[in-house]
N, C-alpha and C positions, 0 to 999 in steps of 0.2 A: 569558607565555601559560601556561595553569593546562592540565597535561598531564591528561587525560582517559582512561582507559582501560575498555576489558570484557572478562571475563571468562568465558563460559558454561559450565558444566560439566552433566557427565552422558554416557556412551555415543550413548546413541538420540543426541544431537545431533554427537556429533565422528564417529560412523558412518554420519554423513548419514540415520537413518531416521524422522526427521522435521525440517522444514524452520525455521530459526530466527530466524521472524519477530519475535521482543524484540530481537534486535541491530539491526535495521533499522529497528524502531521508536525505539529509543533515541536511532539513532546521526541522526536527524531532531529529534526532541526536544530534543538538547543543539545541534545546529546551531541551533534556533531559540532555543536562549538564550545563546547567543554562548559556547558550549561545544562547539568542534566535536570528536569522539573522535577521541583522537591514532591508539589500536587496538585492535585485539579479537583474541582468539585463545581456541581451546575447549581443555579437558581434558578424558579420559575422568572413570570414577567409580576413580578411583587414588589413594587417601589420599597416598603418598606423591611421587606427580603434582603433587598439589592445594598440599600443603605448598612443595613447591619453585617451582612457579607465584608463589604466593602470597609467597611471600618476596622473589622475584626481582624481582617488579612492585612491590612495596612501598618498595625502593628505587629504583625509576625516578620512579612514576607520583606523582601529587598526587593524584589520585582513581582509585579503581579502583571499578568497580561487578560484582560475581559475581553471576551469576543461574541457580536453579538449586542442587537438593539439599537444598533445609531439607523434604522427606515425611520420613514416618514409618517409609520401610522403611532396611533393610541397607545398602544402595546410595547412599542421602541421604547426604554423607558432608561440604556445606560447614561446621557448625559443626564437628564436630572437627578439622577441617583449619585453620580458623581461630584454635582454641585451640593446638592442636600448634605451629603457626608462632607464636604468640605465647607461647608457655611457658607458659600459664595451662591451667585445669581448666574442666571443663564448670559451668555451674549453674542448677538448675530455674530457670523464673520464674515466680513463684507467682501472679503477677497473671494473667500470662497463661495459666498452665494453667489457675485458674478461670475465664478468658473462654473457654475450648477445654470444660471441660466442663459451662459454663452453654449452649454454642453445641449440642452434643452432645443434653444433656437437653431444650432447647426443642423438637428434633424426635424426641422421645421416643424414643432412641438412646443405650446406652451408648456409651463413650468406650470406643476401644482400647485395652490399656495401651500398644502399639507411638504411639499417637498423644503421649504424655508424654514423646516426642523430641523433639516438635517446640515443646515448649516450653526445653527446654536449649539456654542460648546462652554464650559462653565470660564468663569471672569479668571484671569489670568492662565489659562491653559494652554498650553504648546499645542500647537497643529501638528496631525500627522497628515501628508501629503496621501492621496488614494487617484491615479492615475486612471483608474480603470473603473472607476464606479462614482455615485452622485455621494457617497456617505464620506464623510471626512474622519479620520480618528483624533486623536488626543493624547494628551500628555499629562498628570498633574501628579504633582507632591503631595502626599497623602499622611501624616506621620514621619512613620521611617520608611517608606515604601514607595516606588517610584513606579503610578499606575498606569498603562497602554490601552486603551481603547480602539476596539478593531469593529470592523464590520464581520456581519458571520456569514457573508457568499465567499467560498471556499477560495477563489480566485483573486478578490481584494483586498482576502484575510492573509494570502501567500504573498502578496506583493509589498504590501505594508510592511508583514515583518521583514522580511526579506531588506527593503529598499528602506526603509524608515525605522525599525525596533534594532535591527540589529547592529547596524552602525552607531549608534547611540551608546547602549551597552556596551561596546565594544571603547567606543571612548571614555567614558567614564567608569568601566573597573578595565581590572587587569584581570583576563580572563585566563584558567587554567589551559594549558597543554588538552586538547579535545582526546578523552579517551582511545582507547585502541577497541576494536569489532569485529574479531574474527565469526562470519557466518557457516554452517554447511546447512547444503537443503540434501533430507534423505526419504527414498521411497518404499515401503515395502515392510518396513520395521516398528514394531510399534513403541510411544512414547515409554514405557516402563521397561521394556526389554532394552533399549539404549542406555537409560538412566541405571537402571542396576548394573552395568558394565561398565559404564564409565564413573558413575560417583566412587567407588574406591580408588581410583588415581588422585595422588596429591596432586594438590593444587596450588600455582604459584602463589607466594602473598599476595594479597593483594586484588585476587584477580580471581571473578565468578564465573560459573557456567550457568547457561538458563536452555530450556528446554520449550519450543512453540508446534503445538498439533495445531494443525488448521489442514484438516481432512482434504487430499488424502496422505497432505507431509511432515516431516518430523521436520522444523529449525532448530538445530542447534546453534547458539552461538557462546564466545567468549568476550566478555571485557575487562578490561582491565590498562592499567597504566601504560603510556607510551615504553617508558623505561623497562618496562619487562615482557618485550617482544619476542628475543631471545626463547626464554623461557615457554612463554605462549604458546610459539609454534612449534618447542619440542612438546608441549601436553598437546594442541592440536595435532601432530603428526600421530601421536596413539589415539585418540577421538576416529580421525582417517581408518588407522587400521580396522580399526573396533564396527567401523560402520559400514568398511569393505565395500560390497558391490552395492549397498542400497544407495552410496552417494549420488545422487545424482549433478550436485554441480556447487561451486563455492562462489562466494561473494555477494553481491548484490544482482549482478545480473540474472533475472530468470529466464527459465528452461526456453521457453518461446522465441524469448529474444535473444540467444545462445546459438539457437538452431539457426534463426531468420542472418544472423551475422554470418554465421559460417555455409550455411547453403550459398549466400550471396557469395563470402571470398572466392568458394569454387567455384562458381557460375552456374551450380545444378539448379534444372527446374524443379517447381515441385506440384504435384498434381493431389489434391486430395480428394476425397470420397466419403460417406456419412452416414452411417445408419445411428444406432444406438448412443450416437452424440449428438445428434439434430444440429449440427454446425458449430456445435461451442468448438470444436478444434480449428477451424477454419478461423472462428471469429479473433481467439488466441492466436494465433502464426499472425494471419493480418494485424491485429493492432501491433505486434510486436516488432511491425516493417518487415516479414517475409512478403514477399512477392510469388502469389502463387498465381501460375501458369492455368489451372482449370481447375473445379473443382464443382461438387456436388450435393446433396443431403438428398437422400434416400429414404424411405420407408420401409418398418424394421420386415425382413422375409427372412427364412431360411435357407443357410448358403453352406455349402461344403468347402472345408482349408481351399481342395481344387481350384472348389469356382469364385471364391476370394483373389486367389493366385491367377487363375486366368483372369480374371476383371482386373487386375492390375497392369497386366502385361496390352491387354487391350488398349484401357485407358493411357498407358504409357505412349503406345503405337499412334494412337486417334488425336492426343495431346502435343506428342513430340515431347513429351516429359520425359527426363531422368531417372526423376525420382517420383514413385507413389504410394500415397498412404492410404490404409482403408483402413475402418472402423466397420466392423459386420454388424450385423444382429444380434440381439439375446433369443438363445435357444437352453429353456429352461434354465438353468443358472450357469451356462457356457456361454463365451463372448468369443468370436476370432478376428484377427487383424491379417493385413498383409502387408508386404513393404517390398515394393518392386526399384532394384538399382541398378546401377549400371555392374553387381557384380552378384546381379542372380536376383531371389525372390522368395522373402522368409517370412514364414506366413505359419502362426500359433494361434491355438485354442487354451482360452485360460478357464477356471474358474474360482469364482469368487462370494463370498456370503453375501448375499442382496438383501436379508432380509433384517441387517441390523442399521442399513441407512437407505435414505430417503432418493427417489433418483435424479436429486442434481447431484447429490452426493456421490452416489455412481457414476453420473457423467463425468464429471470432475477426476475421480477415478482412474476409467477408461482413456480419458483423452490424455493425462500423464504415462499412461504407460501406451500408448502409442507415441507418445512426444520419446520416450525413453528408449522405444524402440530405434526410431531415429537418428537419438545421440547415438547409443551403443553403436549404430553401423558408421557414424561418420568417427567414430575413437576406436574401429577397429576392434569392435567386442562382440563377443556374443550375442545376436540381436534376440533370439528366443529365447528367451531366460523368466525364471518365476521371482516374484517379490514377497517372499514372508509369508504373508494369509494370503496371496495369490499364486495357485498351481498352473502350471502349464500342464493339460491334459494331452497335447495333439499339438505335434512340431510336422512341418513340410519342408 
């Protein structure tokens, strides 16, 4: 097994003051090429941090990948650290400083001379190619360990590996068969009440279950070896049973983007409406490619199931919409929705503990179990229905 490791460096990320979505990204990326990451660990911006990191992991790891530090300022500090640990000296690259200030003068901009850092990479180091930004990365033999230098703007740092880390790797070992990932997303249920149900079923060799709350869903998923697929998806088909109506949907695709696909297959409009979500449900459909037809955000009032259901049927009529969603008010600790389609108009009051989460946490919430409403009417289900800790008090 070819040891895998990352590195991130810089302050703002081991200070936590911003959030460091490239290791998450990555550590998905190399699972999906049968590189799962042994580990990761941050550094500040400490030359002689970086040096000792870098040494230390060079003799563990078969790959390390650093991301992070090749700017132009003070603080950028992975090529020198790179060269320190390796005994070597820094040296311009001339190819790429001319691609830095041909990139410069197309937007009719001198070049910094603080930017003629970012082309210095240690004496003898392979270039990594960066298409989309001024920082170039690297390559060096370390020990036993073959070390990747990336840029840490999220988009330089995707392309690199992507276009430059992973064809490389892929040349020089023979990579394992990329696990298997079976996922289900479920609502309504909470992480212990699943897990005590399901951890007494054996389990194939070989092959784990893991368990992800990220309020307000349960992820399940399975991995395990190509060769025991069979197997797999007889233990997921009882996980299925087990988890019955809270499924809300398998694979990668999410609920958003689910909807936005199949409202498009049929051609229905969608018309939405906003209170108690101040547009996060709108903002989800849109990124997700739904196309909606009209839609609103409201200020939270007190409305009855009725005049939820007539304001649907309005907005439906006013829109030439299909389909309509609405998100009500909170009245004391009750919320109502309505959902107007072409085969009538189901329109519930739920209620829900608010006082053990914060209200994006509720938004978040609310806007899943209007999204769920949704699914269930385009799969032909029962669209008013309660999830676990959420009661339906008032069905129309």
């Amino acid at each position: 097994m070819i040891r895998v490791e990352m590195l991130a460096t810089g302050d703002e990320v081991l200070h936590g003051q911003i959030v460091d979505t490239n290791a998450a990204w990555l550590a998905g990326v190399l699972f999906e090429n049968g590189l799962p990451m042994t580990s990761r660990q941050t550094v500040g911006d400490s030359l002689p941090e970086l040096v000792n990191v870098l040494t230390e992991r060079s003799k563990i790891a078969d790959v390390l990948i650093v991301n992070g530090g090749l700017g132009p300022t003070s603080d950028d500090l992975s090529s020198l650290a790179a060269a320190t640990a390796a005994g070597v000296g820094l040296q311009i690259h001339p190819e790429w400083l001319a691609k830095m200030e041909a990139y410069f003068a197309g937007r009719g901009k001198p070049m910094a001379p603080s930017n003629r850092k970012q082309a210095e990479i240690p004496a003898g180091a392979e270039m990594l190619d960066n298409p989309v930004g001024t920082a170039c990365g690297f390559a060096i033999q370390l020990n036993r360990c073959w070390i990747f230098f990336t840029p840490g703007v999220p988009s330089e740092f995707k392309t690199m590996v992507n276009g430059e880390i992973l064809p490389r790797l892929k040349s020089r070992f023979q990579l394992p068969e990329p696990p298997l990932c079976l996922r289900m997303t479920t609502f309504g249920r909470g992480e212990s009440d699943l897990a005590s149900a399901i951890e007494p079923l054996p389990l194939p060799e070989g092959v784990v279950v893991g368990y992800r709350a990220s309020m307000p869903i349960i992820e399940l998923k399975l991995n395990g070896p190509a060769d025991k697929l069979a197997e797999m998806e007889q233990f997921w088909q009882q996980v299925r049973e087990i988890a019955g109506d809270s499924v809300i949907f398998e694979g990668l695709e999410g609920l958003p983007e689910q909807l936005a696909r199949r409202l498009d297959e049929r051609e229905l409009s969608l018309c939405v409406s906003e209170q108690f979500t101040a547009g996060l449900l709108q903002w989800q459909l849109v990124s997700a490619g739904a196309k909606l037809h009209a839609g609103n955000v409201l200020p939270n009032r007190p409305e009855s199931l009725k005049q939820l259901a007539d304001r649907s049927r309005v907005l439906a009529q006013e829109n030439d919409a299909q389909v309509v969603l609405i998100v009500g008010g909170v009245e004391e600790d009750t919320l109502g929705f309505a959902l107007n389609t072409p085969d009538g108009v189901f329109a519930q009051r739920v209620k829900f503990n608010v006082s053990r989460h914060g209200l994006k946490a509720r938004q978040d919430m609310v806007a899943m179990l209007a999204l769920n409403m949704l699914r269930r009417w385009l799969n032909g289900q029962t669209v008013t229905t309660g999830h676990g800790w959420i009661d339906v008090v008032e069905t129309l």
